[in-house]
TIFI-267808 format. One record per residue (C-alpha): x, y, z; residue in three letters; residue number from 0. Coordinates in Angstrom, 3 decimals. Layout:
<nodes>
px|py|pz|residu|num
X|Y|Z|ALA|NUM $
...
</nodes>
This chain:
<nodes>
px|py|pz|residu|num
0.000|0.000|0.000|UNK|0 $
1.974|3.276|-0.953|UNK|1 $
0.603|6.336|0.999|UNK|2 $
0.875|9.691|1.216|UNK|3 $
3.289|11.433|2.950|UNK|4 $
3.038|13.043|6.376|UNK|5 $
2.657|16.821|5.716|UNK|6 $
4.829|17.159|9.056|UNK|7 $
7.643|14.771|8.041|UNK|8 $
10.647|16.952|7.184|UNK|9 $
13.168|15.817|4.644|UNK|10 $
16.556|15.026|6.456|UNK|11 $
19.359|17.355|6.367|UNK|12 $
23.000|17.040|6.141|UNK|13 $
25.023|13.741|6.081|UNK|14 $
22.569|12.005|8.255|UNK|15 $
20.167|10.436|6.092|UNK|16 $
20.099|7.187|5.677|UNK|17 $
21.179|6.715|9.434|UNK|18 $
18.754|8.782|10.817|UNK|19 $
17.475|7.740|13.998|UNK|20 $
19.935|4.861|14.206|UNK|21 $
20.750|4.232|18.136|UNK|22 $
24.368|5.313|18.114|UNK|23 $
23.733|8.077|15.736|UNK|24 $
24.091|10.954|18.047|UNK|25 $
27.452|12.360|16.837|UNK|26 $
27.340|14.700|13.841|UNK|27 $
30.727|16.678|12.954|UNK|28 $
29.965|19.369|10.287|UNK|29 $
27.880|19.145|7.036|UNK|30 $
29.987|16.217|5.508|UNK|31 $
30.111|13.407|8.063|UNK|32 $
28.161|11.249|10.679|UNK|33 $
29.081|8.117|12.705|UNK|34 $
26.179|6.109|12.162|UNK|35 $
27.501|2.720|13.769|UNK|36 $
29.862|1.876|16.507|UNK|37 $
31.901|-1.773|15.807|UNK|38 $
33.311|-1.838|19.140|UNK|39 $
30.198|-2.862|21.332|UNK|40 $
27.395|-4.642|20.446|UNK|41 $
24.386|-3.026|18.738|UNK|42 $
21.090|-4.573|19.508|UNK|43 $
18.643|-1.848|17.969|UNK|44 $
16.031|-1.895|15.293|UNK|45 $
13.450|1.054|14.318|UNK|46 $
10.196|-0.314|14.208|UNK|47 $
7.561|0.490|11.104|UNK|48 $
5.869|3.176|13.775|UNK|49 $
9.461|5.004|14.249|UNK|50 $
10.314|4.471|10.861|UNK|51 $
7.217|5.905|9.537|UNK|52 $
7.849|8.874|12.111|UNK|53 $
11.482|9.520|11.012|UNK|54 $
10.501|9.839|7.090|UNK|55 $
6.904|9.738|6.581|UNK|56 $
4.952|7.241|4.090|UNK|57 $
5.503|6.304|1.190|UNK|58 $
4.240|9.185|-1.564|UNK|59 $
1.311|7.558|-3.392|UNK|60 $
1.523|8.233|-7.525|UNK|61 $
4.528|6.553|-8.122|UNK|62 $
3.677|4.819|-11.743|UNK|63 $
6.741|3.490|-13.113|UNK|64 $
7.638|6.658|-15.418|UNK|65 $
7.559|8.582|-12.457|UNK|66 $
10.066|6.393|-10.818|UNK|67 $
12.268|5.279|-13.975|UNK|68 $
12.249|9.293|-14.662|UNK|69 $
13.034|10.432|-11.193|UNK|70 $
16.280|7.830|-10.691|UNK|71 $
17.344|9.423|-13.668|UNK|72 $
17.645|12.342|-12.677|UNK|73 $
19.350|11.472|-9.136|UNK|74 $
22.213|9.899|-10.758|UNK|75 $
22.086|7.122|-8.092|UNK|76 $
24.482|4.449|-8.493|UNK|77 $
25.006|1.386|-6.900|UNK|78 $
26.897|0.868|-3.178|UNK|79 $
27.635|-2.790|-3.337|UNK|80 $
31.229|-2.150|-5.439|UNK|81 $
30.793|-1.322|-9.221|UNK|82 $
28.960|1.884|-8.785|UNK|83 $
26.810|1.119|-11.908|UNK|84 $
23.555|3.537|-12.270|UNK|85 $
21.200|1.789|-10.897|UNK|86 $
18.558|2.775|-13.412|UNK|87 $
20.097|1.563|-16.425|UNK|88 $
19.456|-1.906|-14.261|UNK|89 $
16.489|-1.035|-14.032|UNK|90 $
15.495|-0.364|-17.505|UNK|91 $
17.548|-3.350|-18.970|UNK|92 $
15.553|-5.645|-16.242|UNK|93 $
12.320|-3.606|-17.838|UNK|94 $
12.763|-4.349|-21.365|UNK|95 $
13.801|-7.605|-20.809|UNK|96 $
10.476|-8.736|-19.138|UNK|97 $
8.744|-11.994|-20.944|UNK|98 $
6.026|-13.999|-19.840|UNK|99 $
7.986|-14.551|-16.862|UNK|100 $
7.977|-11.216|-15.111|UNK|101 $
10.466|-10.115|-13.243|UNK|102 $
12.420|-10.501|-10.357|UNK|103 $
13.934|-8.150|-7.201|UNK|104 $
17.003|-9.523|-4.570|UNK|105 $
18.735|-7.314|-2.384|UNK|106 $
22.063|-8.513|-1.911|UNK|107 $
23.658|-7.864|1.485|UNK|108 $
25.574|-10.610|1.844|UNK|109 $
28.695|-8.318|2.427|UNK|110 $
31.109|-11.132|1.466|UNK|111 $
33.729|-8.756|1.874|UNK|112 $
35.192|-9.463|5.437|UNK|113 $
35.952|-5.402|6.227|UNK|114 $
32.570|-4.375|5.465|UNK|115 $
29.744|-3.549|7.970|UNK|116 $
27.737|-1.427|6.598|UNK|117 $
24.943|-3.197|5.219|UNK|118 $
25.316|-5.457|8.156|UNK|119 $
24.114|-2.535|10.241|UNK|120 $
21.626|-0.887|7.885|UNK|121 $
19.527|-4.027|7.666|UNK|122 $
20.162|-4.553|12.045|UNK|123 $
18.938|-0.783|12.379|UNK|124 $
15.981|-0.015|9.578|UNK|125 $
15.202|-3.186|7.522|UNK|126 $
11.811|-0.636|6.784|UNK|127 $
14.228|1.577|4.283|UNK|128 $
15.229|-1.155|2.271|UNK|129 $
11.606|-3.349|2.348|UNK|130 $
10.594|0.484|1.111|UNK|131 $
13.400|0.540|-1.791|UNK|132 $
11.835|-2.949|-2.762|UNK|133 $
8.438|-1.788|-3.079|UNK|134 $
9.115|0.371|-5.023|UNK|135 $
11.500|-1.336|-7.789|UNK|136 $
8.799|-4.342|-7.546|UNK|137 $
5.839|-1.603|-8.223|UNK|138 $
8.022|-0.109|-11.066|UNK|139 $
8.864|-3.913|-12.746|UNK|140 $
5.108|-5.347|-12.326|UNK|141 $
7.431|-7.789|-10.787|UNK|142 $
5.781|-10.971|-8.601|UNK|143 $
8.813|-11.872|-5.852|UNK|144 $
11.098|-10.086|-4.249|UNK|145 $
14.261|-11.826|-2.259|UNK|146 $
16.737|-10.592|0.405|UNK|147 $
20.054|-12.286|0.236|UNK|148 $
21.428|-11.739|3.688|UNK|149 $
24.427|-13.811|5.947|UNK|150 $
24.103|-11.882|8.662|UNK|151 $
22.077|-13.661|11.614|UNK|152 $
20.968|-10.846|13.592|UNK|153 $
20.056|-8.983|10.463|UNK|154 $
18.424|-11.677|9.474|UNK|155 $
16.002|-11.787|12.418|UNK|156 $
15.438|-7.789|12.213|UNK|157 $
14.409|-8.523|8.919|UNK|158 $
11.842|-11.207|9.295|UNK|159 $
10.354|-9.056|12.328|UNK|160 $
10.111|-5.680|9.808|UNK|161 $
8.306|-8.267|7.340|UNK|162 $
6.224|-9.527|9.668|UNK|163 $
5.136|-6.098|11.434|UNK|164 $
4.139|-4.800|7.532|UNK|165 $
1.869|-7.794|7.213|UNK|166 $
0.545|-7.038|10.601|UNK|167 $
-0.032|-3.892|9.625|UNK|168 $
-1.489|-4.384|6.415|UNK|169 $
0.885|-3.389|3.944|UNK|170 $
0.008|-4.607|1.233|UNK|171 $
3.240|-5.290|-0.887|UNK|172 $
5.249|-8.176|-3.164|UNK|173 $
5.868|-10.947|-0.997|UNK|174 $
9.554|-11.065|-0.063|UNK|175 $
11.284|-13.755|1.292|UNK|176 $
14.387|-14.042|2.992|UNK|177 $
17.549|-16.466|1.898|UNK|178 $
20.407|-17.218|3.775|UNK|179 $
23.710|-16.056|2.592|UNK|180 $
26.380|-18.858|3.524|UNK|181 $
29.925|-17.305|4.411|UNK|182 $
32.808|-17.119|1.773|UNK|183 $
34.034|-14.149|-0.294|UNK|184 $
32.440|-15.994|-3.644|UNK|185 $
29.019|-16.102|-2.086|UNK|186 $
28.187|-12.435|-2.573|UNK|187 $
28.385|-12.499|-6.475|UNK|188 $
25.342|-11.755|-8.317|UNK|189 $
25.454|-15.431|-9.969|UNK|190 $
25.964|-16.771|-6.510|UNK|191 $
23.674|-14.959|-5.171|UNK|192 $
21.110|-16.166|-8.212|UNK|193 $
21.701|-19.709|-7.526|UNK|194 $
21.582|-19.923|-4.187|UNK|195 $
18.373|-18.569|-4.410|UNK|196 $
17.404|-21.405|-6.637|UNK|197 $
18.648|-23.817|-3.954|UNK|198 $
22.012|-24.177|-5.530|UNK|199 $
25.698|-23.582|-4.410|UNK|200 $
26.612|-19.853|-3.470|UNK|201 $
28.841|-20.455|-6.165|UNK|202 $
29.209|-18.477|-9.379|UNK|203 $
27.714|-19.714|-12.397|UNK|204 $
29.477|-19.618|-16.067|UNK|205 $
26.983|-17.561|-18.375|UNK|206 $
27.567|-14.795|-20.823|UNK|207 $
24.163|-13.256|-20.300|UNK|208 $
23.495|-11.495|-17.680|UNK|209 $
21.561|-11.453|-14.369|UNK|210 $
19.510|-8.259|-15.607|UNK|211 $
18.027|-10.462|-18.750|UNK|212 $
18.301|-14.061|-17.228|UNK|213 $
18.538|-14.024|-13.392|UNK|214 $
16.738|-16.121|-10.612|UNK|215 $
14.615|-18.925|-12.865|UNK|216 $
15.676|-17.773|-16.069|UNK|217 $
13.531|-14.669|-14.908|UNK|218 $
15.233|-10.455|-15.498|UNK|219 $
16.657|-9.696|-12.415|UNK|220 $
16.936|-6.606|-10.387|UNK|221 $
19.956|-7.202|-8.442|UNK|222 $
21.374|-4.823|-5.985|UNK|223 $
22.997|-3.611|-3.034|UNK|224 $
20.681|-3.164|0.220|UNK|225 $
21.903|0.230|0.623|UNK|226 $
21.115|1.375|-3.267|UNK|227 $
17.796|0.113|-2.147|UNK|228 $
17.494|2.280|0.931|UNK|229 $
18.707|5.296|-1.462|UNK|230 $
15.855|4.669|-3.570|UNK|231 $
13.039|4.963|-0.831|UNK|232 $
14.690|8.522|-0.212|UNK|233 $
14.841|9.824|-3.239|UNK|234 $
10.799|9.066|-4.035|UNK|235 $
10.263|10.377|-0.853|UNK|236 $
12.424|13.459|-1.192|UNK|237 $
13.143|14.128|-4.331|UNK|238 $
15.674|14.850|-6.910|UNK|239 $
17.013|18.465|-5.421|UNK|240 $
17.285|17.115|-2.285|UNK|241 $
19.338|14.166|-2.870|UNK|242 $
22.080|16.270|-4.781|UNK|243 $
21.926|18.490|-2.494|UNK|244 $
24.773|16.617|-1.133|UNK|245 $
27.929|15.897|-3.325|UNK|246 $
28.694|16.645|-6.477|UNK|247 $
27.147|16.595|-10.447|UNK|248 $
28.364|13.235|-11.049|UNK|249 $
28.521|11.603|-7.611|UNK|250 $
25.138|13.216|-5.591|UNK|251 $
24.061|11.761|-2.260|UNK|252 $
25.822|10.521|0.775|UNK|253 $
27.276|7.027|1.285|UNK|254 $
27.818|4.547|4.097|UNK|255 $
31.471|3.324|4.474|UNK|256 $
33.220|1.198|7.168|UNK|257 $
36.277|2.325|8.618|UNK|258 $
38.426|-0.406|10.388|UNK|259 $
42.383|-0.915|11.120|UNK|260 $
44.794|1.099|12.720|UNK|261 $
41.523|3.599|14.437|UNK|262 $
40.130|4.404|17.631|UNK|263 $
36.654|4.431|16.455|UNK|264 $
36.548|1.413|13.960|UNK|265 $
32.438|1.768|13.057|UNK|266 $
29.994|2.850|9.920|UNK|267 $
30.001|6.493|8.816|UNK|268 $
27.522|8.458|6.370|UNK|269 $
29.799|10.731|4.552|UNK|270 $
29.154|12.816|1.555|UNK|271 $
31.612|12.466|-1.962|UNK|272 $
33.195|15.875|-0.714|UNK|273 $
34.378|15.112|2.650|UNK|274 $
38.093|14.710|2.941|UNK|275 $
39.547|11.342|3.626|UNK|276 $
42.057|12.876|6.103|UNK|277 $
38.819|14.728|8.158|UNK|278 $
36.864|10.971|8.099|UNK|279 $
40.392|9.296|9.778|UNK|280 $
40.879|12.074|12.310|UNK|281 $
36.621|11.686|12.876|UNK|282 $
37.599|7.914|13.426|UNK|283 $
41.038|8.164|15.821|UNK|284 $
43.173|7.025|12.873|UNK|285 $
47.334|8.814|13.531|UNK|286 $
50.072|7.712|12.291|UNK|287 $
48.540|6.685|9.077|UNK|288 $
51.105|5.075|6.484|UNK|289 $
48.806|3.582|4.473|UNK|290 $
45.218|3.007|3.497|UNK|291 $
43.459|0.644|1.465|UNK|292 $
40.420|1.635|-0.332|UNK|293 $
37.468|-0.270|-1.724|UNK|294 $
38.410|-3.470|0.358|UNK|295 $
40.307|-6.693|-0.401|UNK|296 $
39.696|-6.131|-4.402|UNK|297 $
40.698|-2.238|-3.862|UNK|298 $
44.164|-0.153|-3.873|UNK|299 $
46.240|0.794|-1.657|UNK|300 $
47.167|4.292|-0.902|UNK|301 $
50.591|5.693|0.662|UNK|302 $
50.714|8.067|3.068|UNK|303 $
54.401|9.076|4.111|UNK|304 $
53.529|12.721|4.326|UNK|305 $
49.928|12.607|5.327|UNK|306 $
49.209|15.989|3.211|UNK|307 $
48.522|12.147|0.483|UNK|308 $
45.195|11.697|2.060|UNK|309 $
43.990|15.358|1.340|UNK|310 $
41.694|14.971|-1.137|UNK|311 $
37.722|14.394|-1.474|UNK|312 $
36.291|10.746|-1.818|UNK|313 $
34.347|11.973|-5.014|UNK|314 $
34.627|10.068|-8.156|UNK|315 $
36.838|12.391|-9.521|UNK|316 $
39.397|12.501|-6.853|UNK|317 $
39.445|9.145|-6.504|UNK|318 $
39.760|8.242|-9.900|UNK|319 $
42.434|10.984|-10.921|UNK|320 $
44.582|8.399|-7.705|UNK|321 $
43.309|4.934|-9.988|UNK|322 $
41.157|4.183|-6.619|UNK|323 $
37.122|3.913|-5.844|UNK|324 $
35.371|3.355|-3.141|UNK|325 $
34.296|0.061|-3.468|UNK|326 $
32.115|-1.451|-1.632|UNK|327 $
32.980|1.621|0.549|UNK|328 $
35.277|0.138|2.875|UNK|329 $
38.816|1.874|4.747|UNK|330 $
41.374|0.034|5.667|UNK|331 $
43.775|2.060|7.625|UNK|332 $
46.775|1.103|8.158|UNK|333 $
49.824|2.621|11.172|UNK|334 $
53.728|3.247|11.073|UNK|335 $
54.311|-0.163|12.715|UNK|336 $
52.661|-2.200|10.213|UNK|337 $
54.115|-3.705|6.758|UNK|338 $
51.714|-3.211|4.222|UNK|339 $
53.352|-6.131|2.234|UNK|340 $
53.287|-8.076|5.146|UNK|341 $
49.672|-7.235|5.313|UNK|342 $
48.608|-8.023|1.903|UNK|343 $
50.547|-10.491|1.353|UNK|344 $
48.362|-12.519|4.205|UNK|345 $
44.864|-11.247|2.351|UNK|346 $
46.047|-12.653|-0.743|UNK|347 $
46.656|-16.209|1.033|UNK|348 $
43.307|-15.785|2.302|UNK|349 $
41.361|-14.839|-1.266|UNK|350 $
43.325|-17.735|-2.840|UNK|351 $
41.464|-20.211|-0.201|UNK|352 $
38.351|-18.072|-0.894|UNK|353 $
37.995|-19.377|-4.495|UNK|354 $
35.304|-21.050|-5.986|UNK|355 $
37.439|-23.740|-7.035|UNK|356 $
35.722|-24.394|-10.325|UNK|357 $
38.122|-23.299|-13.072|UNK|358 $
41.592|-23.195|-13.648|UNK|359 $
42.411|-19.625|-12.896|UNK|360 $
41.345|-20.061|-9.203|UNK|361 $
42.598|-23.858|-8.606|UNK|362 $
46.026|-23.421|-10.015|UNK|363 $
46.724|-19.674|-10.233|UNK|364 $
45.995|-18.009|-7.255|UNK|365 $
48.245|-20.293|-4.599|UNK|366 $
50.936|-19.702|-7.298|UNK|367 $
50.525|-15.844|-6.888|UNK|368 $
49.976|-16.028|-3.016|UNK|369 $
53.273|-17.978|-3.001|UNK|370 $
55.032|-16.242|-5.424|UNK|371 $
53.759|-12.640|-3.137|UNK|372 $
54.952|-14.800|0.251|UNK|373 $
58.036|-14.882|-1.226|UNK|374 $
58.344|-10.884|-1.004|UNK|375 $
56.591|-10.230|1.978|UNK|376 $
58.675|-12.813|4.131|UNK|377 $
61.983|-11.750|2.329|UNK|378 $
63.001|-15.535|1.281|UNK|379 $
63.782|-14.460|-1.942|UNK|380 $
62.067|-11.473|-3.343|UNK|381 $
63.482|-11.117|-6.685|UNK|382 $
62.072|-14.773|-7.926|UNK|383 $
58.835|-14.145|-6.456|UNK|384 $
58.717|-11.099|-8.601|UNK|385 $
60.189|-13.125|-11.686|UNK|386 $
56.871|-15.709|-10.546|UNK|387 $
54.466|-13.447|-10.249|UNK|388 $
54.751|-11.183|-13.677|UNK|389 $
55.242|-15.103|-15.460|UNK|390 $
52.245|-16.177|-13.939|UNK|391 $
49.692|-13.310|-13.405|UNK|392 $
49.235|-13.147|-17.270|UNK|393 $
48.113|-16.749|-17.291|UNK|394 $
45.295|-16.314|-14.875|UNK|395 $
44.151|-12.907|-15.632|UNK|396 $
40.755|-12.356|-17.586|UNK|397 $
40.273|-16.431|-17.636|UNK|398 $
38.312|-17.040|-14.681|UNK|399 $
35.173|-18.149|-14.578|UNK|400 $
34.002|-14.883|-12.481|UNK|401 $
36.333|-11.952|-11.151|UNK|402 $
37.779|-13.345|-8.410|UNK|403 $
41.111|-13.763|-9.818|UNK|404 $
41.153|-10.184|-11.308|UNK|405 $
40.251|-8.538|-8.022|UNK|406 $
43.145|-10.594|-6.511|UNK|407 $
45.244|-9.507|-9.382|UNK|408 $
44.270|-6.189|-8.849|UNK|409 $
45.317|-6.292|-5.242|UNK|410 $
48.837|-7.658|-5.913|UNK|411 $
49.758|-4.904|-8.741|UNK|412 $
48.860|-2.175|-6.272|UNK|413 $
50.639|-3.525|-3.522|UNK|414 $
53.864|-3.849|-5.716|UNK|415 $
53.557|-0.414|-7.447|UNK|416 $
52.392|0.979|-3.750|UNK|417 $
55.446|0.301|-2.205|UNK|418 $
58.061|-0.120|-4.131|UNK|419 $
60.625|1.519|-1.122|UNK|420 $
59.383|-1.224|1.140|UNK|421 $
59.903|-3.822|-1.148|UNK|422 $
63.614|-2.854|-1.588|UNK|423 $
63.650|-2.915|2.004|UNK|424 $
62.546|-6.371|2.040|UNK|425 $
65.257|-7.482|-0.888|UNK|426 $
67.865|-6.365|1.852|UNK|427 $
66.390|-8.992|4.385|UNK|428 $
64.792|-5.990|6.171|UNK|429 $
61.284|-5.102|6.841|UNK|430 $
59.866|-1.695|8.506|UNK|431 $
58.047|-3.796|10.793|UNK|432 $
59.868|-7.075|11.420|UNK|433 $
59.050|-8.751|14.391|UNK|434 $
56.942|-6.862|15.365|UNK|435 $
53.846|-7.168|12.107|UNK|436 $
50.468|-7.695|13.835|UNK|437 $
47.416|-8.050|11.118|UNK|438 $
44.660|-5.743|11.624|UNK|439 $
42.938|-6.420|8.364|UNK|440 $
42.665|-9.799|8.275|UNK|441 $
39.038|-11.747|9.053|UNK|442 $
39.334|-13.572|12.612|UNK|443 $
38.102|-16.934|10.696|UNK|444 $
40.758|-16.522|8.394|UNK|445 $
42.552|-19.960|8.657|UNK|446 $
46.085|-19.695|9.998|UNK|447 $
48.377|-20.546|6.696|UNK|448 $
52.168|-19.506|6.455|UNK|449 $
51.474|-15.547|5.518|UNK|450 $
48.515|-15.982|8.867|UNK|451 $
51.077|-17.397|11.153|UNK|452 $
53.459|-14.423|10.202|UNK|453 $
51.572|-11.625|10.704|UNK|454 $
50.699|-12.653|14.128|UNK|455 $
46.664|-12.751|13.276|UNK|456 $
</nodes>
């Protein structure tokens, strides 16, 4: 049932918007940046459909799918969950690719990234923002089922309460139903994320066509990230001025990113493209910061000898102009008494046991390059691990079966071009932080192989 809005709701202003009214969301600093989740102690909190109703109002009734398809346009939205594709053109390719099947909705927040949190707490705090998103994409499609893809378990409980209490209620919506994401960094891709929900391995499948024309049952699929979703029950709420009002042309409307490592206040921010990446690490208690990955385990890395390095906006622009992105909006921060070739050397051990293990690439590649990079970051004998590594990367790279290999690829190469210094420090049998390397990007559950054992995890 889509309302309409409360004549006394008032559009949210500044960075707080899709956090608002999130328990631990008291702390705003400036126009740019809020703290919207705390990863240090335990969050138990979810706004029910009465407080969520209160905090933005109803749904605006009128929403026929040109108004929508027309109005996402505009906003420029893209997606959160990594690629940053506009989430309308998914739309409209899912549209015109409708048969006699309909169509299909999943909101992915498996977060198979280990780093990430943020969708984690978006669907703990207001499951109501995304179910919202869906209703609307499902309204807009004529589509008939509607699926949440979700590992976490606590999210997953928050979510089958918000379900329930809008059946209660009487909401009248798609039905949507809620699958379990199993762990493992494969398990979030969209063709994992399609067969699982056909009762298959979380395990990617080998097709040339994709998801958006032949997704769950052969159906079009709208697949995205729960947070594009929540974006999307804003913006019909809002409108088009209101979400640019934030950011810039060509990257409008505030983000959630996780911010974990080397910081005193490791949690889930809403930040807008402008904010500085040196104001978000003094916001979280980073110092000392030598380096910073961005994006996550498939991102770059970024140096910071200086510090005047992380002066510069997390907008497209910026970031591209430095060969980074955001990601799936994670930070990985980094101190002076870590190695970061120590330290990525033990994530690439970890995304070579994280493999699907169904095609060459994967099997055989990827412990090659994670031995090959051991080689480096343990100084054994750096100069034939970097002989290995540029014989073998061009064997694997653009021949798996999904992008796994590439994003591991992609990992190495930055690491080696990152720091270059600190690899010639390692050639010399010396490291910056021998004996003293303790991981602080590495998943807990990572299992303890030779690059694990090293960095202390």
């Amino acid at each position: 049932m889509i309302e309409n809005i409360s004549a006394s709701i008032v559009a949210p202003v500044g960075p707080r918007r899709i956090s608002a009214g999130w328990e631990t969301a008291t702390k705003v600093n400036g126009p740019q940046i809020a703290f919207a989740g705390d990863l240090l102690r335990g969050q138990r909190f979810r706004i029910g459909l009465p407080e969520h109703v209160s905090n933005f109002g109803r749904l605006p009734s009128g929403l026929t799918p040109q108004v929508v398809f027309e109005t996402l346009r505009a906003a420029n939205l893209t997606g959160r969950g990594g690629a940053g594709f506009p989430f309308v053109r998914k739309l409209e390719t899912v549209a015109r690719a409708q048969s006699r099947k309909g169509a299909v909705v999943v909101a992915n927040a498996s977060e198979s990234e280990p780093l990430s949190k943020k969708d984690t707490l978006l669907m703990r705090n207001n499951p109501h923002l995304v179910l919202d998103g869906i209703a609307i994409a499902t309204a807009a499609l004529g589509a008939k089922s509607a699926y949440i893809y979700i590992k976490d378990k606590e999210a997953q409980v928050a979510v089958a309460a918000a379900i329930r209490e809008r059946r209660d209620r009487g909401v009248e919506e798609v039905k949507v139903s809620v699958v379990e994401a199993p762990s493992g960094y494969v398990s979030g891709q969209e063709t994992s994320v399609v067969r699982r929900i056909e009762r298959g391995p979380a395990l990617p499948r080998f097709s040339t066509e994709r998801v958006a024309v032949s997704g769950v049952k052969g159906a079009p699929t709208l697949l995205a990230n729960v947070e594009t979703f929540a974006h999307v029950a804003l913006i019909m709420r809002f409108g088009v001025d209101w979400y640019r009002r934030i950011g810039s042309g060509s990257d409008p409307g505030t983000r959630l990113v996780t911010v974990v490592g080397a910081v005193e206040r490791p949690g889930v921010y809403e930040v807008a493209p402008g904010l500085q990446l040196s104001s978000l690490l003094r916001e979280a208690g980073g110092s000392q910061v030598r380096a910073v990955l961005l994006g996550g385990y498939f991102g770059g890395w970024l140096s910071a000898p200086s510090g005047t390095e992380l002066d510069f906006a997390l907008d497209d622009v910026s970031l591209s102009e430095r060969r980074l992105s955001m990601g799936a909006g994670v930070i990985g921060v980094l101190n002076r008494d870590t190695c970061p070739v120590v330290e990525a050397a033990g994530i690439v051990e970890y995304l070579a046991g994280q493999s699907a293990g169904q095609c060459g690439p994967c099997v055989n590649g990827l412990p090659e390059i994670s031995t090959s990079f051991a080689r480096i970051a343990l100084s054994s004998n750096v100069d034939r691990g970097l002989t290995e590594l540029r014989n073998v990367i061009p064997l694997v790279e653009h021949r798996g079966g999904c992008q796994h290999p590439d994003g591991v690829i992609g990992l190495v190469r930055s690491t080696v071009g990152t720091f270059a210094d600190e690899i010639r420090l390692h050639k010399q049998g010396r490291c910056s932080a021998l004996g003293s390397h303790r991981s602080v990007l590495l998943p807990a559950s990572a299992p303890l192989g030779a690059m694990a054992a090293a960095v202390g995890r």
